[in-house]
PyMOL commands that place a pseudoatom at each C-alpha (Angstrom):
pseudoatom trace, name=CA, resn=UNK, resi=1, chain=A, elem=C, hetatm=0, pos=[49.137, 85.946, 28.866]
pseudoatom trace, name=CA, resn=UNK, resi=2, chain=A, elem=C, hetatm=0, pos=[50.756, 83.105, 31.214]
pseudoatom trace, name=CA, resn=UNK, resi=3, chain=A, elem=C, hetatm=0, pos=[52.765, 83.334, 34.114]
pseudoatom trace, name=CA, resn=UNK, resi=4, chain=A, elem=C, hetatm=0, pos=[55.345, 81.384, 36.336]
pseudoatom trace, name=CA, resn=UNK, resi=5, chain=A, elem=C, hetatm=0, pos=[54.212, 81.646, 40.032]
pseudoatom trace, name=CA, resn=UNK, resi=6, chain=A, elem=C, hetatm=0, pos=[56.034, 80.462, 43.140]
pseudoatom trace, name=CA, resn=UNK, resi=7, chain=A, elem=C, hetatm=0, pos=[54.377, 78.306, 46.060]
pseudoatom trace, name=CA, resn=UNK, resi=8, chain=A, elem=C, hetatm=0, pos=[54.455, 75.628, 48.350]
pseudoatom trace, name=CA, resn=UNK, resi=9, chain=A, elem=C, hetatm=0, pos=[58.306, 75.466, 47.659]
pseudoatom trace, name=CA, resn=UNK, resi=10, chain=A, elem=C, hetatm=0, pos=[56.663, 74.718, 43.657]
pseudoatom trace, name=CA, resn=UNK, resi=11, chain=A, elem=C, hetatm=0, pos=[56.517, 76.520, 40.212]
pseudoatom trace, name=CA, resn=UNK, resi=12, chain=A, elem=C, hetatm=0, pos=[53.794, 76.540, 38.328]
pseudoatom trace, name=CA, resn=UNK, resi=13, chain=A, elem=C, hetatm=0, pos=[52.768, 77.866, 34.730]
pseudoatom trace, name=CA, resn=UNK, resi=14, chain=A, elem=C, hetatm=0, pos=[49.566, 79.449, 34.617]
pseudoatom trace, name=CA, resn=UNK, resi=15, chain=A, elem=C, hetatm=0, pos=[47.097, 80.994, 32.329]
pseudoatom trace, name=CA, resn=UNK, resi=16, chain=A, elem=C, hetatm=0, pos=[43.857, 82.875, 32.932]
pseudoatom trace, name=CA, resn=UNK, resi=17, chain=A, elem=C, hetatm=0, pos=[41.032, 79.960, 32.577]
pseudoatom trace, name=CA, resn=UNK, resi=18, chain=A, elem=C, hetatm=0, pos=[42.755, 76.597, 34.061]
pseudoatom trace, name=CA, resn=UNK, resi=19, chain=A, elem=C, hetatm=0, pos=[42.393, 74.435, 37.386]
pseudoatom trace, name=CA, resn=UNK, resi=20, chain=A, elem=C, hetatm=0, pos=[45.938, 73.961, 38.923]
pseudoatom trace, name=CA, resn=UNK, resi=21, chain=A, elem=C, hetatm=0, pos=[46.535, 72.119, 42.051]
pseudoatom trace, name=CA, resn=UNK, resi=22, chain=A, elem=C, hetatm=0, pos=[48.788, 73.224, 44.804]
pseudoatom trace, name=CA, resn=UNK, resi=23, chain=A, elem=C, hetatm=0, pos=[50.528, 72.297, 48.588]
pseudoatom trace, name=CA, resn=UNK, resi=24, chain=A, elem=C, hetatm=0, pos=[47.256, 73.203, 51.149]
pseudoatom trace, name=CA, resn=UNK, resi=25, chain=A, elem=C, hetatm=0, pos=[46.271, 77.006, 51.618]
pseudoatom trace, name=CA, resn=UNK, resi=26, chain=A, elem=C, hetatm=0, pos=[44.611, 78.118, 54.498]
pseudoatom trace, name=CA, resn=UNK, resi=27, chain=A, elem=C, hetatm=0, pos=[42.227, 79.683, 52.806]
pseudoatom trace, name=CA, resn=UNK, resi=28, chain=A, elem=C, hetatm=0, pos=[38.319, 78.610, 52.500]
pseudoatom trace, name=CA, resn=UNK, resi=29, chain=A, elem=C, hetatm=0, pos=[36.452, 77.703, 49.578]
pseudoatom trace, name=CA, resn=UNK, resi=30, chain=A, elem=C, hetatm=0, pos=[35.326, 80.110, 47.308]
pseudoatom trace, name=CA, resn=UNK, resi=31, chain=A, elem=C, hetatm=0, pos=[37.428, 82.817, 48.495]
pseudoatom trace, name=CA, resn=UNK, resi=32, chain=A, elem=C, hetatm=0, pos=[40.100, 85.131, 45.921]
pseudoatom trace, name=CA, resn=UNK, resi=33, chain=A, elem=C, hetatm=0, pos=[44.145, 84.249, 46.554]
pseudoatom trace, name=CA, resn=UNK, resi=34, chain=A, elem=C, hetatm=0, pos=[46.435, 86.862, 45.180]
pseudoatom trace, name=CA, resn=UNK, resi=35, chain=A, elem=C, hetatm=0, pos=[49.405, 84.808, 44.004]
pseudoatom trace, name=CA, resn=UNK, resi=36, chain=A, elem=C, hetatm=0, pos=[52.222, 87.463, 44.324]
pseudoatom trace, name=CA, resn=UNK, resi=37, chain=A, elem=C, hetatm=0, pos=[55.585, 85.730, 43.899]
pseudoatom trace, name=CA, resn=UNK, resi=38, chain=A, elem=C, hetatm=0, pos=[55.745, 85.887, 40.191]
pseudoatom trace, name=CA, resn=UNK, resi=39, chain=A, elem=C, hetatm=0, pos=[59.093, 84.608, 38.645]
pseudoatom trace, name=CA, resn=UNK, resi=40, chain=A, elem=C, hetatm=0, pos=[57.826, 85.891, 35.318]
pseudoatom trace, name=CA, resn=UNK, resi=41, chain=A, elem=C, hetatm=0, pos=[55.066, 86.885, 32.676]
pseudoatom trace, name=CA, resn=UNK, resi=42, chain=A, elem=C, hetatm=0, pos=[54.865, 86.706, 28.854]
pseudoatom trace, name=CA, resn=UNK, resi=43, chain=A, elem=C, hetatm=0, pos=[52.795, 87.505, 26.326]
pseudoatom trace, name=CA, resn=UNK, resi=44, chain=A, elem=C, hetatm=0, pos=[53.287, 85.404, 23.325]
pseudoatom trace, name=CA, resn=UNK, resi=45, chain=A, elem=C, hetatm=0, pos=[57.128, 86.046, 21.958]
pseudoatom trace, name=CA, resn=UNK, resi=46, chain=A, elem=C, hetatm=0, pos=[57.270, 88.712, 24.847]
pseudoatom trace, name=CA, resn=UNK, resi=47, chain=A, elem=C, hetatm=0, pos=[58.729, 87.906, 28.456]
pseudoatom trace, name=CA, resn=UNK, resi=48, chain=A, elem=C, hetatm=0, pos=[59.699, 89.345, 31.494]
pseudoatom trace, name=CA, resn=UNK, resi=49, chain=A, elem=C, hetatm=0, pos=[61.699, 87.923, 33.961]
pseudoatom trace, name=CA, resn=UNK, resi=50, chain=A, elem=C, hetatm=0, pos=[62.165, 88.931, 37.349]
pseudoatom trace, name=CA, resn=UNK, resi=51, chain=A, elem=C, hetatm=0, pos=[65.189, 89.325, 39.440]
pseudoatom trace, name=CA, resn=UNK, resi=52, chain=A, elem=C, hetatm=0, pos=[64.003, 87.226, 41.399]
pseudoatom trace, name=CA, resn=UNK, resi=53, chain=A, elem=C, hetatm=0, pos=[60.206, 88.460, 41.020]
pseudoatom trace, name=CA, resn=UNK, resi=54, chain=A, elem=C, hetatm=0, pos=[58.734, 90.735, 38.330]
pseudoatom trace, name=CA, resn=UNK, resi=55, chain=A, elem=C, hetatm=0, pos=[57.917, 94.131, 39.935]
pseudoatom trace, name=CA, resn=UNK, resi=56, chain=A, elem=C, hetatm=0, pos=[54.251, 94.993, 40.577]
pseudoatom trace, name=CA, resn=UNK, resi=57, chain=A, elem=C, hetatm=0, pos=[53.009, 91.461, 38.575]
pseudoatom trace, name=CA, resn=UNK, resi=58, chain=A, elem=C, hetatm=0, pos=[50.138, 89.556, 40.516]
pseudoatom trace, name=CA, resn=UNK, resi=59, chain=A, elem=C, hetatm=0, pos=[48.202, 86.495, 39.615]
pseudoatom trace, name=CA, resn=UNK, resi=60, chain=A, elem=C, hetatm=0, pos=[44.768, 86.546, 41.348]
pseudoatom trace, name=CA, resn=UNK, resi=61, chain=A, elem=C, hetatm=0, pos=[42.710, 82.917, 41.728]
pseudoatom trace, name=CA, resn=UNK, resi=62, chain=A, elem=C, hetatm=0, pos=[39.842, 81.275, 43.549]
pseudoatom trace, name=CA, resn=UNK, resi=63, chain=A, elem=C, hetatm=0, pos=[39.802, 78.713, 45.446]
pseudoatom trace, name=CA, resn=UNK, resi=64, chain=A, elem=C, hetatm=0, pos=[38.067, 75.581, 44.275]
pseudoatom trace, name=CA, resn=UNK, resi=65, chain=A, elem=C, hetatm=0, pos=[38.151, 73.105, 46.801]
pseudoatom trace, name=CA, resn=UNK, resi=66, chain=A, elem=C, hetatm=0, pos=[40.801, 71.046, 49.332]
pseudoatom trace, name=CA, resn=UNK, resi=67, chain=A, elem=C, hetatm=0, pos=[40.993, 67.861, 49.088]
pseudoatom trace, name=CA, resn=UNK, resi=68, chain=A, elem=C, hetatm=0, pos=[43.973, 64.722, 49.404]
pseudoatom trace, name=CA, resn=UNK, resi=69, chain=A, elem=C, hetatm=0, pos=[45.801, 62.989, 46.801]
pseudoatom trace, name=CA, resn=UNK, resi=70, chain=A, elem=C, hetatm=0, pos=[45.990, 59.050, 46.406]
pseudoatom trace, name=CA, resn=UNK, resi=71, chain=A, elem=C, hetatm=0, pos=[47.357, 57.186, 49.039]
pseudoatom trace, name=CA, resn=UNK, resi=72, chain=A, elem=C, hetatm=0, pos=[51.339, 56.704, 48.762]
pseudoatom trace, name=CA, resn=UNK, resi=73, chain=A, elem=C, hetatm=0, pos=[52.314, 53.425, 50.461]
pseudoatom trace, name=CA, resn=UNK, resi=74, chain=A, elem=C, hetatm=0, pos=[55.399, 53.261, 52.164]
pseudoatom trace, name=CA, resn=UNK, resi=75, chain=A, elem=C, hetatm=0, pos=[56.710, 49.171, 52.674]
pseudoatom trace, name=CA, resn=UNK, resi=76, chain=A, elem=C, hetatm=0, pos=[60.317, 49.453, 55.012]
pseudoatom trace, name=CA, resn=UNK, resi=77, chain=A, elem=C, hetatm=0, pos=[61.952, 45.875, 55.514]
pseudoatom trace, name=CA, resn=UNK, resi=78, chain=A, elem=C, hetatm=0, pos=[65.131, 44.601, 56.615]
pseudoatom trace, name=CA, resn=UNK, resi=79, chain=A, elem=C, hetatm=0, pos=[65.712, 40.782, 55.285]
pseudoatom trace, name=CA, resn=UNK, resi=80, chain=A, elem=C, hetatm=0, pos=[66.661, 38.218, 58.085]
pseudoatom trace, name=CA, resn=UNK, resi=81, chain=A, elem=C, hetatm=0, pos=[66.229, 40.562, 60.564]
pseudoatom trace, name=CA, resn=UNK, resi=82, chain=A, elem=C, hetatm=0, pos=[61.959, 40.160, 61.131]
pseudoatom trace, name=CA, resn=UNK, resi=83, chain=A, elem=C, hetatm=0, pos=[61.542, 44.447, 60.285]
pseudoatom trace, name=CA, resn=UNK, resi=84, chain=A, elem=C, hetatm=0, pos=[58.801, 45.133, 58.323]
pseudoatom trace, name=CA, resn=UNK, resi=85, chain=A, elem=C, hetatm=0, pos=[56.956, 48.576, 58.388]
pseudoatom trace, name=CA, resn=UNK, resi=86, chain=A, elem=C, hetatm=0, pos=[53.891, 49.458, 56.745]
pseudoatom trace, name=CA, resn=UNK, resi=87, chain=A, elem=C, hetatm=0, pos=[52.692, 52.860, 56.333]
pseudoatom trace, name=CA, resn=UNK, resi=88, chain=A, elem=C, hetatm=0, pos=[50.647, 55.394, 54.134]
pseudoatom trace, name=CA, resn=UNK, resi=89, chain=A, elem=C, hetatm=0, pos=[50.533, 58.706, 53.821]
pseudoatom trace, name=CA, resn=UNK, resi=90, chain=A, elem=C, hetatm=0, pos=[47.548, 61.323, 51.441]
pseudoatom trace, name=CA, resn=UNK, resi=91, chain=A, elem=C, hetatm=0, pos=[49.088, 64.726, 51.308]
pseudoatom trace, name=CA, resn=UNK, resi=92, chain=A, elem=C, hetatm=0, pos=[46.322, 67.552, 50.715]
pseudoatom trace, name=CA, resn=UNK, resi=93, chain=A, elem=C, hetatm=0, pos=[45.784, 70.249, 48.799]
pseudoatom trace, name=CA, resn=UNK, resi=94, chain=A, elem=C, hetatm=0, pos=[43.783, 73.406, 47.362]
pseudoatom trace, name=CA, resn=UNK, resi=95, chain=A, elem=C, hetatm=0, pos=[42.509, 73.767, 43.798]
pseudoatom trace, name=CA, resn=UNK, resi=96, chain=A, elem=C, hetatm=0, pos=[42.727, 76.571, 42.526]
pseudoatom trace, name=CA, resn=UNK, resi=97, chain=A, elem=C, hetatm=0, pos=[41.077, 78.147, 39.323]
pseudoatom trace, name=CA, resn=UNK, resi=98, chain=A, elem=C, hetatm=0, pos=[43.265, 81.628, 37.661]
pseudoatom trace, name=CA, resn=UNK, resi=99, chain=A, elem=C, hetatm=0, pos=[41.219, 84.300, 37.384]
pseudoatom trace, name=CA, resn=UNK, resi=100, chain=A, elem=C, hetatm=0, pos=[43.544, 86.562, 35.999]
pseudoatom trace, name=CA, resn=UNK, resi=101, chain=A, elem=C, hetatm=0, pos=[47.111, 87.600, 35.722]
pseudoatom trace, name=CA, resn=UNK, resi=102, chain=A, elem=C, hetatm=0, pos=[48.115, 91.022, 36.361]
pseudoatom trace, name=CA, resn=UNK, resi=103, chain=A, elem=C, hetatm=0, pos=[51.400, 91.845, 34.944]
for i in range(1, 103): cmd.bond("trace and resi %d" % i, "trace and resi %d" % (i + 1))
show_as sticks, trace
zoom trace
């Protein structure tokens, strides 16, 4: 059973078992997320879509760690004009593992 799940503005596919990475909770380590804006679920051939969520379908999860991604580097520069701007930027986030999805 898999199912598409809303957050951080992202959609992810999920399945009970796998690691997925998303924008930073504020939740601490070790603790159980209920995922609750499902889009849809589906069962092998079987799926049901929501309108815009599927009624009464959670996905539940744990939280694995938080952590940062690689460094993005940003380089801004005007020619002839002596502008140059360095900068860098590590956005975090939570790791979660699915536990299961109710649907």
């Amino acid at each position: 059973m898999y199912a598409l799940v809303q957050t951080g503005g992202k959609q992810y596919k999920v399945m009970a078992g796998e690691t997925i990475q998303v924008e930073l909770l504020s939740a601490e380590v070790g603790a159980v997320v209920t995922l609750d804006h499902v889009l849809a679920v589906g069962a092998g051939a079987e799926l049901k879509l929501g309108a815009p969520l599927v009624a009464g379908a959670s996905v539940s999860a744990t939280v694995v760690k938080h952590d940062r991604h690689d460094k993005v580097r940003i380089f801004k520069m005007r020619r002839r004009k002596h502008y140059q701007k360095r900068q860098g930027h590590r956005q975090g986030y939570t790791e979660l593992r699915i536990d299961a999805v109710n649907g």
